[in-house]
C-alpha positions in Angstrom: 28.0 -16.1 -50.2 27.5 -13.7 -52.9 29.7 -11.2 -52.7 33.4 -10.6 -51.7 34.3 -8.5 -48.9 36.7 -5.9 -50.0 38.9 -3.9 -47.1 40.6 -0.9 -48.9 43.0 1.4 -47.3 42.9 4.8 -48.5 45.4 6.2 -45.8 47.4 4.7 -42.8 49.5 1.9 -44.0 52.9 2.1 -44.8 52.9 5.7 -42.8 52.2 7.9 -40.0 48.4 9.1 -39.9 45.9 9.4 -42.6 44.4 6.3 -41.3 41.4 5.1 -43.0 39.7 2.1 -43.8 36.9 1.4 -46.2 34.8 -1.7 -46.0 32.8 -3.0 -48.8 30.4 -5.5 -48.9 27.5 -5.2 -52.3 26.3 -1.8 -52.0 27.2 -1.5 -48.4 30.2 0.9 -47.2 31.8 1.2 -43.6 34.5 3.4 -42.7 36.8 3.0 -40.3 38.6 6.3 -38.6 39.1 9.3 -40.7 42.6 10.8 -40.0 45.1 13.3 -41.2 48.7 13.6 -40.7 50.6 16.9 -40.0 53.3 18.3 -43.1 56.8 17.8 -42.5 59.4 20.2 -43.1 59.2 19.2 -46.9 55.5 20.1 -46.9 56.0 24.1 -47.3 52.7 25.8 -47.0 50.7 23.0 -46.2 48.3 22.6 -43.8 47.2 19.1 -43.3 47.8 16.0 -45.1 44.3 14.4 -46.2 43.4 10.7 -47.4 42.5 10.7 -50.9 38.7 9.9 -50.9 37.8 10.1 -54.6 36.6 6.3 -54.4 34.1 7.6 -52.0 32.8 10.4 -53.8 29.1 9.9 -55.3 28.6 6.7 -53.0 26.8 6.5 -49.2 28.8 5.5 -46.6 26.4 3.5 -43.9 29.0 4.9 -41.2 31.7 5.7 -39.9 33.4 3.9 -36.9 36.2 5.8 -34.8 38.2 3.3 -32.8 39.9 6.5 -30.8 40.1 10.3 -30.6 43.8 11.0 -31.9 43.7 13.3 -35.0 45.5 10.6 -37.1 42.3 8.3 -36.8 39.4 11.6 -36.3 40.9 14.3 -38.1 40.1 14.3 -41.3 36.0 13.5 -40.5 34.8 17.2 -41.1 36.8 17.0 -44.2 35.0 13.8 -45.5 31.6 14.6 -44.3 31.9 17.6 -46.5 32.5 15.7 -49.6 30.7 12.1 -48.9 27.4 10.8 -47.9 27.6 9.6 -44.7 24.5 8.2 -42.4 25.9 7.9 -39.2 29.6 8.6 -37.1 29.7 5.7 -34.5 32.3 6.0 -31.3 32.9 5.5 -28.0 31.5 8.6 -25.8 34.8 10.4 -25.3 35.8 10.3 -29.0 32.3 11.4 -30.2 32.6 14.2 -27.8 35.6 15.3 -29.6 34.5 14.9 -33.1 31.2 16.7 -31.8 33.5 19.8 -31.1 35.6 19.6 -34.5 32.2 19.3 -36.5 30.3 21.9 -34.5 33.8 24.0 -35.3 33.3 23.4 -39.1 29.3 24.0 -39.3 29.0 20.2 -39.7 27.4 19.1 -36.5 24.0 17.8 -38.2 25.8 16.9 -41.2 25.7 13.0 -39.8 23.8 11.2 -37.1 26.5 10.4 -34.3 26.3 7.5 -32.5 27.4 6.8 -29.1 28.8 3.2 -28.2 30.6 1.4 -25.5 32.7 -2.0 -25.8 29.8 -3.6 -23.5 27.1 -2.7 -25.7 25.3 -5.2 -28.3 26.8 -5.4 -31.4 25.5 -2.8 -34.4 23.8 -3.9 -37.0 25.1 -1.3 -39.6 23.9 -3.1 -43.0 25.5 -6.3 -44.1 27.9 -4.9 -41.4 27.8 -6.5 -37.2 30.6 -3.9 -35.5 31.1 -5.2 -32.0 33.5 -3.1 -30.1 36.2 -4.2 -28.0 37.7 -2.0 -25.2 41.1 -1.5 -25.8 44.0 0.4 -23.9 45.9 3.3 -25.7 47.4 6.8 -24.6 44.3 8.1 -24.9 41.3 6.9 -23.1 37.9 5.1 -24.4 40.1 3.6 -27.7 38.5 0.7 -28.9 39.0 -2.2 -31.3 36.5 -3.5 -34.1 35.0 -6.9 -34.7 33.4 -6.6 -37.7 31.4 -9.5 -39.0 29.8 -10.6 -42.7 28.7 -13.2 -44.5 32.0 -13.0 -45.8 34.1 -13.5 -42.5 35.4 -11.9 -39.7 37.8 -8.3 -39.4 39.8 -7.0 -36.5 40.7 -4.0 -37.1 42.6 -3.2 -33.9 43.2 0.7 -34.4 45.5 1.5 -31.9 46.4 -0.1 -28.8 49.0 -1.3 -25.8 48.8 -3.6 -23.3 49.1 -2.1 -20.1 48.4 -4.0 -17.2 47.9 -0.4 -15.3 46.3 2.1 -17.9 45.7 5.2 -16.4 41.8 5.0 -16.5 41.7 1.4 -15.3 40.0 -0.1 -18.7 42.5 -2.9 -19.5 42.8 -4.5 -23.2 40.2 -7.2 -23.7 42.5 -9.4 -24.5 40.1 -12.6 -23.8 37.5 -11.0 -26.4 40.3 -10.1 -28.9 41.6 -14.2 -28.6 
């Protein structure tokens, strides 16, 4: 094993939204979700609430994998694609078709190849990245959780999720891939 895998949060933990997730594994960058978060009352004037993506900047991101379609975890892709190097957008049909409105809305729909997936699907080989999907219930429908695999190890990154044992579209958690 040569290199380390590094997992840096730029957004996401320790609050509401912004969630985003770089992985890092040689030269090799994945990105999971790209949210924002909406200003509270102390926020006068602003808009939107933004990861900071300065590491980013000047580098290629091999993709970017979207593990649902709320605007805390899809949000903030127009705003990244404008400023970063990305190949490809990877999520499940529903959420691409969202993010496919939102980029065609900012003059961005060509800016990145998008990649439709399902949680049966082989695994993607995305560089020294393997990102199998794993269905997973949430609010909102076609959510899914992350396997990502390396020579370094293993990830789940869960994203969001419940378990309901009667989700409104009938996709249960995969609780027996998850284990």
């Amino acid at each position: 094993m040569s290199d380390a895998l590094r997992i840096i949060p730029l957004g996401g933990l320790g609050e509401v939204g912004k969630n985003m997730t770089v992985y890092e594994l040689g030269d090799d960058v994945l990105v999971v979700d790209a949210g924002l978060a909406f200003p509270r009352d102390e926020h006068l004037g602003v808009d939107l609430l933004l990861p900071d993506i300065g590491y980013l900047e000047g580098r290629r991101v091999r993709a970017v994998v979207l593990t649902h379609g709320h605007e805390d975890h899809v949000g903030g892709l127009p705003y990244l694609l404008r400023e970063v190097d990305v190949e490809s957008v990877v999520a499940t049909p529903l959420t691409l078709a969202l993010v496919k409105s939102k980029l065609d809305e900012h003059g961005l729909g060509q800016k990145a190849e998008l990649v439709a997936a399902e949680p049966e699907d082989a695994p993607l080989e995305l560089g020294a990245f393997r990102v199998e999907l794993v269905r997973v219930a949430h609010s909102i429908p076609d959510s899914a959780a992350l396997v990502i695999e390396t020579e370094a190890g293993r990830v789940v990154h869960t994203g969001d999720w419940k378990l309901d044992h009667t989700p409104v579209d009938g996709l249960k958690t995969d609780v027996g891939t998850l284990a």
